[in-house]
BALOBA-1460 file (C-alpha; in Angstrom, 3 decimals):
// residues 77
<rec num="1" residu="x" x="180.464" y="101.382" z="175.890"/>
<rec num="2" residu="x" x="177.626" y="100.887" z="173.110"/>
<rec num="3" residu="x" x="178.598" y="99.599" z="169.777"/>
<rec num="4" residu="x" x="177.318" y="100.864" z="167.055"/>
<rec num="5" residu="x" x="175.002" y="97.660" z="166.716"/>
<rec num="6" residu="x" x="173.034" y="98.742" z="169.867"/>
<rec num="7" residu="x" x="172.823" y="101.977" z="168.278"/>
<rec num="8" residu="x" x="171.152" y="100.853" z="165.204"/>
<rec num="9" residu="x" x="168.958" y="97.992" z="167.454"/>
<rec num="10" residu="x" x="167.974" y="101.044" z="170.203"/>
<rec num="11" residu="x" x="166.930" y="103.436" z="166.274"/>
<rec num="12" residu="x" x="165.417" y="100.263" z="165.308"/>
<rec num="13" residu="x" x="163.261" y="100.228" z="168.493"/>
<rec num="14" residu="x" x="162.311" y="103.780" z="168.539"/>
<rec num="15" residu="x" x="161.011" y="103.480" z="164.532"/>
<rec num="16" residu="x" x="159.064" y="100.704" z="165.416"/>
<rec num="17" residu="x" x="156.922" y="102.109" z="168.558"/>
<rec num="18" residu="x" x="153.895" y="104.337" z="167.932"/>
<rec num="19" residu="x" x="154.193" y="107.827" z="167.606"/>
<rec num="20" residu="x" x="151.247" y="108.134" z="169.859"/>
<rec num="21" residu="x" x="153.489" y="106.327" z="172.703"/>
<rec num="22" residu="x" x="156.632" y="108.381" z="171.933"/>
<rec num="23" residu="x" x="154.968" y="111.699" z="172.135"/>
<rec num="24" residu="x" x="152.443" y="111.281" z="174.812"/>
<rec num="25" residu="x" x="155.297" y="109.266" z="177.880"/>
<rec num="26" residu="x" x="157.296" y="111.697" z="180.256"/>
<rec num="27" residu="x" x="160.873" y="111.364" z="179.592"/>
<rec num="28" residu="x" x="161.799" y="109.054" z="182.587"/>
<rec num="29" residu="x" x="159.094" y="106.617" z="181.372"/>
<rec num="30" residu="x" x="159.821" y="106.797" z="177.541"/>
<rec num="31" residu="x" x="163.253" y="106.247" z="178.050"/>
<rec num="32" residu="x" x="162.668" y="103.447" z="180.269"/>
<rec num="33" residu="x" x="160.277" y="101.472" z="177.906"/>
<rec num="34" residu="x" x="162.418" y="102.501" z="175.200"/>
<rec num="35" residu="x" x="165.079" y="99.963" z="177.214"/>
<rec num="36" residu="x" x="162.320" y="97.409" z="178.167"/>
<rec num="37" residu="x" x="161.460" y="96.812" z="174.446"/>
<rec num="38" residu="x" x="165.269" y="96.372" z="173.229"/>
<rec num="39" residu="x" x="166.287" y="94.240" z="176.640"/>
<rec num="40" residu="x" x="163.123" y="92.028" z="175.262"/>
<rec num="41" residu="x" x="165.736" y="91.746" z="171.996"/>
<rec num="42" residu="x" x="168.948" y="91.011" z="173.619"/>
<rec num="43" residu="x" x="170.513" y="90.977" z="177.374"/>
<rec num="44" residu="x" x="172.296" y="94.133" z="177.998"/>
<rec num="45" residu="x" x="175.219" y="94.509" z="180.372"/>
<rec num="46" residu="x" x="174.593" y="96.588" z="183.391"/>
<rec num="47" residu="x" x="177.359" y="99.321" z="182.097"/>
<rec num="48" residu="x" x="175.706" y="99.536" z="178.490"/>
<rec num="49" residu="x" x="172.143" y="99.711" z="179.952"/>
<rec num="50" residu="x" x="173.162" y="102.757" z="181.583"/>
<rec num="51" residu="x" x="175.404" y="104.203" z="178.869"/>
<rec num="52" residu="x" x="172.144" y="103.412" z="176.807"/>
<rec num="53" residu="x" x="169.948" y="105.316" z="179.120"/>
<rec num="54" residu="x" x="172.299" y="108.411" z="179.407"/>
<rec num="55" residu="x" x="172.227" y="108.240" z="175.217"/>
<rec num="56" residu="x" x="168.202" y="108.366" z="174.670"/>
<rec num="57" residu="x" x="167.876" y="110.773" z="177.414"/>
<rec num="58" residu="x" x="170.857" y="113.043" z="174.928"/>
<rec num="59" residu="x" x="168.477" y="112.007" z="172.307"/>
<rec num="60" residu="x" x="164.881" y="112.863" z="173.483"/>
<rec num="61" residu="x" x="164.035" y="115.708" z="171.413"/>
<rec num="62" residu="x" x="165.438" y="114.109" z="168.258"/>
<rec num="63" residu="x" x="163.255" y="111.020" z="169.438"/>
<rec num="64" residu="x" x="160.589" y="113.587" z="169.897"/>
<rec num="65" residu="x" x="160.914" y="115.763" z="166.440"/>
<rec num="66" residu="x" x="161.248" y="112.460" z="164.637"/>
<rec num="67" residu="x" x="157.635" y="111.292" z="166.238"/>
<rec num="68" residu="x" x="156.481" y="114.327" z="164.810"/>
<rec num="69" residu="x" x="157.795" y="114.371" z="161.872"/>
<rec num="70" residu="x" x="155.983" y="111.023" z="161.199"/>
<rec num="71" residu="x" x="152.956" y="112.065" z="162.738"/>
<rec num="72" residu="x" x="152.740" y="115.005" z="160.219"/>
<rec num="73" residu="x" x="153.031" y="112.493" z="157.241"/>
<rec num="74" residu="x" x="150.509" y="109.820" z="158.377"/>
<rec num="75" residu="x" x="153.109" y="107.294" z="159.824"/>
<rec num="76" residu="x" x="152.221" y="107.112" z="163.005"/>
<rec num="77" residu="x" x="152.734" y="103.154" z="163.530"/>
């Protein structure tokens, strides 16, 4: 199960990483850095590291449109 915690820490990961990175990486290697980088922030059980993955790949284009969307206003840190 992920809390809603992990949900805001996994958002908080995805704001933070460079447009350039979140446009340009295949899905199976975005989603898998995407884990890397909040694993680096806290240990994640086994079951929520692959609840987590089955949630970012649900949430790829959003991930995706959001990248743009920040892209297209000069935000692309």
């Amino acid at each position: 199960m992920i809390t809603a915690k992990t949900i805001q820490q996994i958002w908080c990961v995805i704001e933070s990483t460079q447009v350039s990175t979140l446009l340009q990486f295949d899905d199976a290697a975005l989603v898998q850095l995407l884990l890397q980088k909040l694993k680096a922030q806290q240990p994640l059980e086994k079951h929520t590291e692959k609840s987590l993955n089955t949630y970012i790949e649900s949430k790829l284009p959003l991930i995706r449109d959001t990248a743009e969307g920040r892209q297209l206003f000069g935000q692309g840190n």
